[in-house]
N, C-alpha and C positions, 0 to 999 in steps of 0.2 A: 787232601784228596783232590786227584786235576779234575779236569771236565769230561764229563762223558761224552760229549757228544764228538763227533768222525770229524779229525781236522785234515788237511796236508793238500796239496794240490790236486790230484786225481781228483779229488772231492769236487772240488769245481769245477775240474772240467766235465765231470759225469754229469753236473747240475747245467751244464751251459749248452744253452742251442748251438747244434753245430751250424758252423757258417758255410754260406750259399760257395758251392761250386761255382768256376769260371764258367765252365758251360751248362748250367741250368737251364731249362727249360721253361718258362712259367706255362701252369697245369692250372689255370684259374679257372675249368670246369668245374675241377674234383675241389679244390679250393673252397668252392661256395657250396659245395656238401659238408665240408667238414665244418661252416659256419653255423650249420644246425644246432638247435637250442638241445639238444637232447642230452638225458643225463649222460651217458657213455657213446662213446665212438671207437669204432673196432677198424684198424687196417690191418688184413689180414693177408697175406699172400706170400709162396716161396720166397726164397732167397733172390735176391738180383733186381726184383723187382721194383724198386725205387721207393720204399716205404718212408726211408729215414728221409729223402731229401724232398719228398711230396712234405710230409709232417713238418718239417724243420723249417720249409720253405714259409708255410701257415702259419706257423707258431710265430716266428719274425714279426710276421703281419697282425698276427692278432695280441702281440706284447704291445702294439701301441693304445690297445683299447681297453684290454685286463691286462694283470697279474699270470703271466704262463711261467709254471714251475717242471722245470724237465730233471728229468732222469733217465741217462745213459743206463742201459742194466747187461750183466754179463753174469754167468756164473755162480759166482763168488756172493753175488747179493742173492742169491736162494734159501734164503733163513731170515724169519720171521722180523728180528730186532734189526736186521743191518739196513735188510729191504724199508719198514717203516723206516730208519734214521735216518736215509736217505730224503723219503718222499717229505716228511713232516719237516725238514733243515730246507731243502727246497722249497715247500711253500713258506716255509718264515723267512728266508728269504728276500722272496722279491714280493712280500705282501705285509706291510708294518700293521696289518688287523688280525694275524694271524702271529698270533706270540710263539715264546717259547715250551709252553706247558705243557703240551702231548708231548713233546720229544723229551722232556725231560721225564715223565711220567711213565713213557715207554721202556726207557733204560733204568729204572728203579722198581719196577713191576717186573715181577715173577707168572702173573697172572696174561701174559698175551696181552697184544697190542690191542684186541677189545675190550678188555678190562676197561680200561682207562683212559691208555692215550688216544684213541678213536672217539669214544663218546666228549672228550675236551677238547679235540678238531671239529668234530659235527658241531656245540654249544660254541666255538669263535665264528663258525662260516653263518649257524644261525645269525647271531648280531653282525657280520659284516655289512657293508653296502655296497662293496663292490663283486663283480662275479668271477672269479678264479678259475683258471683252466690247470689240469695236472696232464702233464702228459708222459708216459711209460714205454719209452722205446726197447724193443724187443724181448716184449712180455714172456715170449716164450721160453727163453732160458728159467723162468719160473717154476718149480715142480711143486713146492711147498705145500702141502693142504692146507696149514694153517693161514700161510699168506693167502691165496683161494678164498676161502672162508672170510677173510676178512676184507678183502676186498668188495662178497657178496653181502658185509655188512655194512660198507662204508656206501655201497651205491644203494643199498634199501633202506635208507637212514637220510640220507641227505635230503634237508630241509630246502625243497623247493629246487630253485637251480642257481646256487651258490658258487658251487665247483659242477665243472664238466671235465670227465675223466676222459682222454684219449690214449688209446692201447693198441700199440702198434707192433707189431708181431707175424713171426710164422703160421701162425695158424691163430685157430679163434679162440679168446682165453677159456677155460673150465665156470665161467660164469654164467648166471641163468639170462642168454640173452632169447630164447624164444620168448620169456614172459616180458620182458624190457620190450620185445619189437612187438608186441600184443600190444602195450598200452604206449606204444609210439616214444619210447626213453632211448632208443639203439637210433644209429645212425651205422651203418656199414659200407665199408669199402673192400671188395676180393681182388683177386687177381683180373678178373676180366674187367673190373671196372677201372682197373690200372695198366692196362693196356696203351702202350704209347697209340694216338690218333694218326691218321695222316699226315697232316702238319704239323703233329708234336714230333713224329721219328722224321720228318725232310729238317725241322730246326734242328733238333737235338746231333743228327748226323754232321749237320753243317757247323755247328759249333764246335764239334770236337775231330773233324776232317779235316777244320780249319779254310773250308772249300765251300761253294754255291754247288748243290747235288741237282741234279735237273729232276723233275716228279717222278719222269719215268724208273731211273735208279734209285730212288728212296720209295717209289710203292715195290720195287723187287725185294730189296732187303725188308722192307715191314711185313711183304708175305713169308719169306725166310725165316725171320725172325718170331711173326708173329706178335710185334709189341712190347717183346720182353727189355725190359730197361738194359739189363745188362749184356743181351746178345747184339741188341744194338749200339750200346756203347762200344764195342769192341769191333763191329764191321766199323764204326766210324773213326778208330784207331788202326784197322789196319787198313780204310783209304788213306789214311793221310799219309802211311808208311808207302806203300804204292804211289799216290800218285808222287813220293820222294824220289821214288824208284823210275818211275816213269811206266811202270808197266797194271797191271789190274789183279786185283785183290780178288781173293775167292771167294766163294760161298760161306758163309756165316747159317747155322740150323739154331734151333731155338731152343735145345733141349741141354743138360745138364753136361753132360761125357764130350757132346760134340763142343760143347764153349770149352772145356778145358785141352781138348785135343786145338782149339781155332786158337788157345789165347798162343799155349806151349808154343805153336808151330809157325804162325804169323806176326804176332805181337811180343814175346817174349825173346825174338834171335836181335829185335831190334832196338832193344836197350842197350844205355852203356854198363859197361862192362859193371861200375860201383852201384848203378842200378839193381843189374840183377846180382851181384852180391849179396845186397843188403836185405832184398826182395825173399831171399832163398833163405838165407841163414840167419833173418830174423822174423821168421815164418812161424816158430812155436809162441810169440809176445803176443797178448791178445793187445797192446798198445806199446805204443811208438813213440818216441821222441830224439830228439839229436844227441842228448846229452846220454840217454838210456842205449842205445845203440850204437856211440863209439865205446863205452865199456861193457857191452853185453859181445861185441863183435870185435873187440880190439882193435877198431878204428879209427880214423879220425874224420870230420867232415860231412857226418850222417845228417847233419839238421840240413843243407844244403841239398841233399838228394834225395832229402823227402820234402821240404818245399817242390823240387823240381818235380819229382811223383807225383805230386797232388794238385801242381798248373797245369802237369799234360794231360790229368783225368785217366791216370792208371789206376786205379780203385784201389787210391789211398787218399784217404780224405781228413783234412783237418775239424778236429776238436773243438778247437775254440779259438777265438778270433785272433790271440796272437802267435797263430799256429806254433804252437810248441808243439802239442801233442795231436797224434793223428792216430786212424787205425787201417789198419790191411784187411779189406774187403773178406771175408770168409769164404765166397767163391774163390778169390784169389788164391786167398792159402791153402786151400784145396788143389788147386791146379796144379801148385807148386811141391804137391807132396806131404804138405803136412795134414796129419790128422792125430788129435788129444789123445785117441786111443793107440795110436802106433806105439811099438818099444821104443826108447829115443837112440839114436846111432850115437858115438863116440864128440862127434862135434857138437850135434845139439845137446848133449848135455853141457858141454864144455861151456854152450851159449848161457844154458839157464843156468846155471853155476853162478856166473860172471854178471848175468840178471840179477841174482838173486843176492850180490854182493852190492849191486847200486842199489835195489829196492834197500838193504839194511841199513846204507848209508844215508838215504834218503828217508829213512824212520817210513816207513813201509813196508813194514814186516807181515802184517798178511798177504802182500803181494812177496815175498823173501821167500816164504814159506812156501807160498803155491809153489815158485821156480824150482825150489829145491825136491817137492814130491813129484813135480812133471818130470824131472831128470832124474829118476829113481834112487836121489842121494837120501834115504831115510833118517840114517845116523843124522845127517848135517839138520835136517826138519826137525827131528827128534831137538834135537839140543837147542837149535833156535825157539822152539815152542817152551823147553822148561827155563832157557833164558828171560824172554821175556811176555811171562805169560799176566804180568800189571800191565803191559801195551794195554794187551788186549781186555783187561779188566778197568780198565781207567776210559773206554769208549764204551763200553756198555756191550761188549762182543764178546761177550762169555759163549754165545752159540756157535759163533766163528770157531773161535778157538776151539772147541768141541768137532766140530764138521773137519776142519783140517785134521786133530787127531785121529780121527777117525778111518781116514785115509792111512792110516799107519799099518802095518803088520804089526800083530801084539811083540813081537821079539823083537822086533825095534822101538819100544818103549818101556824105557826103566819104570822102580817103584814109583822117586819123583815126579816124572809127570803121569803117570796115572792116579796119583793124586790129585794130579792140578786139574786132571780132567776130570776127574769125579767132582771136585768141587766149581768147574764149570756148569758140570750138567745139571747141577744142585740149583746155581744161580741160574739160571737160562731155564726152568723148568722141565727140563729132559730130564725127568725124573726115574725115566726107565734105564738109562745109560748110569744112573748113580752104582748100583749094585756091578753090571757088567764092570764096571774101573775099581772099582775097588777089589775085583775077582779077581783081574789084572794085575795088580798090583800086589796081592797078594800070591800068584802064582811067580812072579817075577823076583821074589825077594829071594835074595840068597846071604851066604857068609859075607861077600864085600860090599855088601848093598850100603849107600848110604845115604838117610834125606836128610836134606838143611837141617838143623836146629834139634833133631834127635838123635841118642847116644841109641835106641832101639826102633828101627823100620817098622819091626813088625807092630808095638806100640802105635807108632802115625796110624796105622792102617785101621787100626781095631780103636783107636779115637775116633777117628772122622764114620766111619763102619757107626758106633753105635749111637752119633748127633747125628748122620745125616739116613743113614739107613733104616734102623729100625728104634728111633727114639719115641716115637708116637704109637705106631704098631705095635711093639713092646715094649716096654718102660722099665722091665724087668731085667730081660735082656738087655737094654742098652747101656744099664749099671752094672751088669755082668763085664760086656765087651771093656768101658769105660776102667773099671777097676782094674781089670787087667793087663792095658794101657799104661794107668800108674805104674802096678809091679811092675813090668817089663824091663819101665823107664828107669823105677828106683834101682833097679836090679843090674842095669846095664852103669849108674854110675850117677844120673840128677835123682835127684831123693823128693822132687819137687817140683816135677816139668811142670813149666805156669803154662801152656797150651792143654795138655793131659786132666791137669787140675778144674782147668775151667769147662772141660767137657764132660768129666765125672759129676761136677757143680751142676750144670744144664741137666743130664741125667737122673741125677739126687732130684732135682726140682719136678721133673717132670713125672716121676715115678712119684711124685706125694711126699717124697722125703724130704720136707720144707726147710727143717733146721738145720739136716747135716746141708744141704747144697745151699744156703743161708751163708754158714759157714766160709765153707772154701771160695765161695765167689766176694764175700768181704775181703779173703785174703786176697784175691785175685785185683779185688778194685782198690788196694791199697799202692800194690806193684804197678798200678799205672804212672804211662809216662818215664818208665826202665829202659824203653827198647825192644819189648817183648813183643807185640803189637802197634797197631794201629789206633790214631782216633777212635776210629767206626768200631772196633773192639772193645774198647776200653767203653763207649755205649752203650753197646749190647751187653755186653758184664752188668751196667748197671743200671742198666731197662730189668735182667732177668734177675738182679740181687733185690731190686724194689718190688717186685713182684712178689716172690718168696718172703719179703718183710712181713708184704702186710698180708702173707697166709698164714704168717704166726703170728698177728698182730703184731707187729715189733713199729707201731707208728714213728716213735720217735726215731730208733735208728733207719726208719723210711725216711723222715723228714730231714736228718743229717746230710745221707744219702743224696736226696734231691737240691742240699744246699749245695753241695760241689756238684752234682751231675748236670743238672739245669742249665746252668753260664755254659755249660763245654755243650750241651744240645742248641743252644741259643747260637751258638757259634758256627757250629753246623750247618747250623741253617740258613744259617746269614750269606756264609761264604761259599757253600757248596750247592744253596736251594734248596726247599723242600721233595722235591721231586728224591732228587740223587739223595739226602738226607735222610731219606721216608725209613728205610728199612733197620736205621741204626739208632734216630730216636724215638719213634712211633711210642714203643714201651716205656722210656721213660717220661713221655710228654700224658700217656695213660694214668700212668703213677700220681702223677702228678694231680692228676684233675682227681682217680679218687681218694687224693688223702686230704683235696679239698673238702670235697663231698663230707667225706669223714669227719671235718674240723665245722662241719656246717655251713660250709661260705658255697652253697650252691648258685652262682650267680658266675664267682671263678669258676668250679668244678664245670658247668657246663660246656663254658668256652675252654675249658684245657682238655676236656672231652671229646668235644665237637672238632677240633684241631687235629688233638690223638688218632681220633677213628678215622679221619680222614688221610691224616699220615700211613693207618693198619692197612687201609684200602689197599692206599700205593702199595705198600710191600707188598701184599697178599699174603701174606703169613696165619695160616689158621688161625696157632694160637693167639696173636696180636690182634687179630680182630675179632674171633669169639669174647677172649677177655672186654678187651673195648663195651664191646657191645650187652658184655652184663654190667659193668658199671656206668655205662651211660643209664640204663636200661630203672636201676636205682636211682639213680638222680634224677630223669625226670621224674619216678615217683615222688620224691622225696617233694619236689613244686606241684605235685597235684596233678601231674601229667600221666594219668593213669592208661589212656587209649594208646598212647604215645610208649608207653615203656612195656605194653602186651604185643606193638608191633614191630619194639625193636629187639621183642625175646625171640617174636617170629623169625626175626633173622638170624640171630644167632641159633637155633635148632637148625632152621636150612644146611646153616655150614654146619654143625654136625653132624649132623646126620648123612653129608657128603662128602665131605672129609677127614681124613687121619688126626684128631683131635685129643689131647692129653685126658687123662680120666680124670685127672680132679677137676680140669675146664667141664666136665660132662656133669659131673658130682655141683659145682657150685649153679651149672644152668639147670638143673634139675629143683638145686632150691631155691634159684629167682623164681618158676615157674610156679612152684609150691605158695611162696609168697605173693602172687599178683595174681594166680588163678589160671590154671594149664588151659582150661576152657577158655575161657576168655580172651585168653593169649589168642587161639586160635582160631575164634571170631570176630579178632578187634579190624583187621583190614576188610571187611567182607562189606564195601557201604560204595556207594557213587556208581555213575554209568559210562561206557566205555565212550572217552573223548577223542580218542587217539586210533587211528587204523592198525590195525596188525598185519606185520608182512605174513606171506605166505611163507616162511620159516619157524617165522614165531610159529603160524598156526600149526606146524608139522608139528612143532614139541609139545604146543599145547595139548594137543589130539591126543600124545602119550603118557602124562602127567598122571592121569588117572588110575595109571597101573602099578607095579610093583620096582620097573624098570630105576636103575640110580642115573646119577645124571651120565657116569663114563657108556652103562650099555645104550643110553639113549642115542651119545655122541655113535656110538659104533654103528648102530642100526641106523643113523643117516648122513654116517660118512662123518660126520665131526669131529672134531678135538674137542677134548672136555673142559680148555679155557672155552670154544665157541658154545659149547653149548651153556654156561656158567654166564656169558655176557648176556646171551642171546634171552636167559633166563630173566636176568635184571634190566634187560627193556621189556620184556611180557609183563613182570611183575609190575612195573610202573605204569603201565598202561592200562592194568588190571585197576591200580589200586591195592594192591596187596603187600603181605609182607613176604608170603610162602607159598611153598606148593598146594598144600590143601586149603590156603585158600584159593590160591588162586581155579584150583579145580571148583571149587564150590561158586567164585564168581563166575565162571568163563560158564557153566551149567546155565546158572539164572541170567545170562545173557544169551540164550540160546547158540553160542560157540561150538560146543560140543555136548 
């Protein structure tokens, strides 16, 4: 298995401060505003306005004092896993106190980046000693609720002022900044407070006029103009054309229509000619480089005329300091005609065709793909996504690759990848998009239909249909759909599909049927290492074959079992990290600890326990962690840890009784509870006094805890996702001292809370 985490160049240069313009300005007003200790800093103001180069300018300045981690953001980072991969790869980075382990945790977790990888960023900044700056250039293209959400956890969480977040944007993020500027944590910058000065638009003019402007002609144009960074940049380009000319430049206005009518008609006739070529017909790229734009434009010579773009301050500005890569102002590209929503004419397709063939050479296939749905080539998107749809599962972009499908017309996607998509939306948690792809798919299938590895389509479909759709929900049905899968397949010509088999096996198991799915999954983890699968399969087979042992008691062929599977989880781990490893050995690292238990050696059992659970976390997989959590739950009874094993029943109830959980997992926590005492259980966390403040989100959920609500209608009723309301729970709970809801309603009561 490679690495999940986002490799290839773009990546760096999205992570790296853009470097200082020849004609800069220094704004060391606004400078010592943004040196404010405060937890969040917001630049907010329209387009033009100088946000990136105000920021970028500071950031510079303050890399020699801290750790500043930037992120370039566009688009395409508008999903939960890419966005955090970005932010957490940047602060590890340029800060050797800040490991790798949220970012690995984020890309193995199913459960949202507050699950896990958030609360293992907040405990490094805790122990840091130094102060970290994050900054988020053009927060707006953000729409994400859940990114949202967890941004308003990661700033109501931060231990003291470790990191200071800077968020520079069109407008002001959906974060709770009236309560941040109540208790003095915001520091804000708008439009009027970015206003060129006086002397900032007579310098600014003159450095990009190339000329001494006398006050009187630079206080005209700053009334003109009003201040705006970019209406002044542009009178200060068409002096310089003028006074070429020898004659006098016109009026410049300050408003959005009149700069694109000033750039079109005064600044735009006086390029050369490979200038505005390039300017024109490489206007749909949200970025630029030399190499990308002699084959996106069938040219030669591009990196030479965007250097020279970017020293005459045509707004196109370099990337990163060894200007390879630059981008074209969005004002500009506007001027020029282009807009994302337009239909694309004949040549810009032709352009992002020819894009979309260096992105694939350059293994930059989510940028391949984009090109190929902007130039409305479906077909070509379609087939590059069921081509390489490991890219994108070997970086941890299962949401990606979901968001691009998504973009598709259903008739432009075969069975095949509506498969791939369904088993995106599975991993990535879009748990609502599972059923809609699999509808898909199954609407789609016809006589010449054909997926990899099956002699029967309609089989794949009514496999993955009854593991990922209604295996827990119905147990029943899922060995229905699963059986039927077999016949299909036997019926079509394999007597034996090992994928079909192994999902009837999961099936059998989860429905109670211990021995027959006992069975077929022994045959299944025999044919390991055929070619059939993967490692991380051949895992799972025998994380979910050790389970089912020992619910026939069959210890010893448990113990066989974990002689071969152990060494190949050991391996895992070693070489892939527990993070990325979490979801394929979890089960069998559980197994493991209870057939200690069982053997009596509770000393092992704990520690392969305590490992286990911590691996179920990661995944977030119900079953793996309800399991977990009743045999932990026995072993520490088994050491006399009776308080200890009634508060780790309490956990496991919570997750039942909020999620899709198997009936015999429901059946065996019912007789832990019998055994150690349901009461009890129930009042073993209800002791100690609140140490810790609770944010005012916590307190909105606690407020409704007392009702009948589940945690999804809770998330709805305040705007949530039901991983934020699931994290948001497990810091209350901590803070309570609890294990569960009714306790913790019964604590937050005798606290006078609620």
């Amino acid at each position: 298995m490679t690495s999940h985490r986002p490799a290839g160049p773009l990546l760096v240069v999205k992570q790296a401060i853009p470097p200082m313009r020849a004609a800069v300005v220094p704004r060391t007003r606004l400078e010592h505003r943004l040196d404010t200790a405060a937890k969040l800093t917001v630049v907010a103001a329209p387009a033009g306005w100088g946000k990136t180069s105000l920021v970028s300018s500071w950031a510079a300045g303050a890399a020699a004092r801290a750790p500043v981690a930037w992120v370039s953001l566009d688009e395409s980072d508008d999903e939960p896993v890419r966005f955090w991969s970005y932010v957490l790869t940047a602060l590890h980075r340029v800060s050797d106190q800040l490991g790798p382990a949220a970012a690995d945790a984020l890309l193995a977790s199913g459960d949202g980046p507050i699950s896990q990888a958030l609360p293992l960023l907040l405990n490094e900044l805790a122990a840091a000693s130094a102060e970290h700056v994050l900054v988020l250039d053009d927060y707006h293209v953000i729409t994400h609720p859940e990114i949202h959400d967890s941004m308003e956890f990661l700033v109501a969480h931060l231990p003291g002022t470790p990191l200071r977040i800077v968020v520079a944007g069109r407008s002001g993020p959906p974060l709770p900044l009236a309560r941040l500027r109540v208790r003095g944590q915001l520091t804000e910058l708008r439009a009027d407070d970015l206003r060129f000065s006086q002397e900032e638009s007579a310098a600014l003019l003159s450095a990009v006029a190339a000329a001494e402007l006398d006050s009187g002609a630079a206080s005209a144009i700053l009334d003109q103009t009003e201040g705006w960074a970019a209406a002044l940049q542009l009178a200060g380009l068409a002096l310089r054309s003028s006074l070429a000319r020898g004659d006098a430049a016109p009026p410049v206005r300050g408003d959005d229509r009149h700069l694109f009518d000033y750039f079109t008609a005064e600044v735009f006739p006086s390029l050369a000619p490979a200038q505005r070529d390039l300017l024109v017909r490489a206007a749909p790229l949200e970025l630029l480089s030399g190499a990308l734009c002699d084959a996106a434009l069938d040219v030669q010579g591009s990196a030479a005329v965007l250097a020279e773009l970017e020293r005459t301050d045509l707004f196109v500005v370099a990337l990163d300091r060894e200007r390879e890569w630059y981008r074209c102002h969005r004002l500009l590209r506007n001027a020029l005609g282009w807009s994302p929503d337009a239909a694309p004419g004949s040549a810009t397709r032709d352009v992002l065709r020819r894009a979309a063939r260096w992105f694939e050479e350059h293994d930059r296939i989510d940028d391949a793909v984009r090109c190929l749905l902007d130039a409305g080539d479906h077909a070509a998107a379609a087939g590059l996504l069921r081509a390489r749809q490991q890219w994108f599962l070997a970086r941890g972009w299962a949401a990606t690759y979901l968001a691009l499908g998504q973009r598709l017309p259903e008739a432009a996607v075969p069975p095949q990848l509506a498969l791939f998509l369904t088993y995106a939306a599975e991993v990535s948690g879009n748990h609502d998009r599972v059923v809609q792809w699999l509808d898909v798919c199954g609407r789609q299938i016809g006589e010449d239909t054909v997926v990899d590895d099956w002699r029967s389509p309609r089989a794949a479909e009514l496999s993955l249909r009854g593991v990922l759709a209604v295996s827990a929900s119905d147990p029943d049905q899922a060995v229905a759909l699963c059986e039927q899968a077999v016949a299909l397949e036997a019926a079509a010509g394999t007597a034996r599909h090992p994928v079909a088999l192994v999902a009837l096996g999961r099936a059998y198991g989860v429905a109670g049927r211990f021995e027959e799915a006992a069975r077929i999954l022994a045959d299944s983890w025999r044919m390991r290492g055929q070619g059939h699968w993967s490692t991380g399969v051949d895992l799972q087979v025998a994380g979910l074959l050790g389970l089912f042992l020992l619910a026939t008691e069959a210890g010893d062929e448990a113990d066989r079992l974990l002689a071969e599977a152990v060494p190949v989880a050991e391996a895992a781990e070693r070489d892939w990290g527990e993070g990325v490893a979490a979801h394929v050995v979890a089960l069998v690292r559980l197994v493991e600890g209870r057939r200690s238990y069982q053997r009596g050696d509770l000393t092992a059992a704990g520690a392969q326990l305590a490992h286990g659970l911590r691996l179920a976390e990661v995944a977030a997989r119900s079953l793996y962690r309800v399991a977990g959590l009743l045999f932990t739950a026995d072993a520490e009874l088994g050491t006399g840890r009776r308080a200890a094993a009634r508060a780790t029943l309490v956990r496991a109830r919570e997750l039942a009784d909020n999620e899709p959980v198997a009936p015999f997992l429901t059946t065996w926590l019912e007789a832990a509870e019998n055994r150690i005492g349901r009461a009890a259980a129930r009042t073993a966390a209800d002791a100690g006094a609140l140490f810790e403040e609770l944010t005012d989100r916590e307190l909105s959920i606690l407020r409704l805890l007392p009702g009948t609500a589940t945690q999804r209608e809770i998330g709805a009723a305040l705007y949530l996702s039901i991983n934020t309301v699931k994290a948001y729970n497990k810091s209350l709970y901590r803070k309570l001292g609890v294990g569960g809801r009714q306790d913790a309603v019964r604590a937050a009561r005798r606290l006078g809370l609620i």
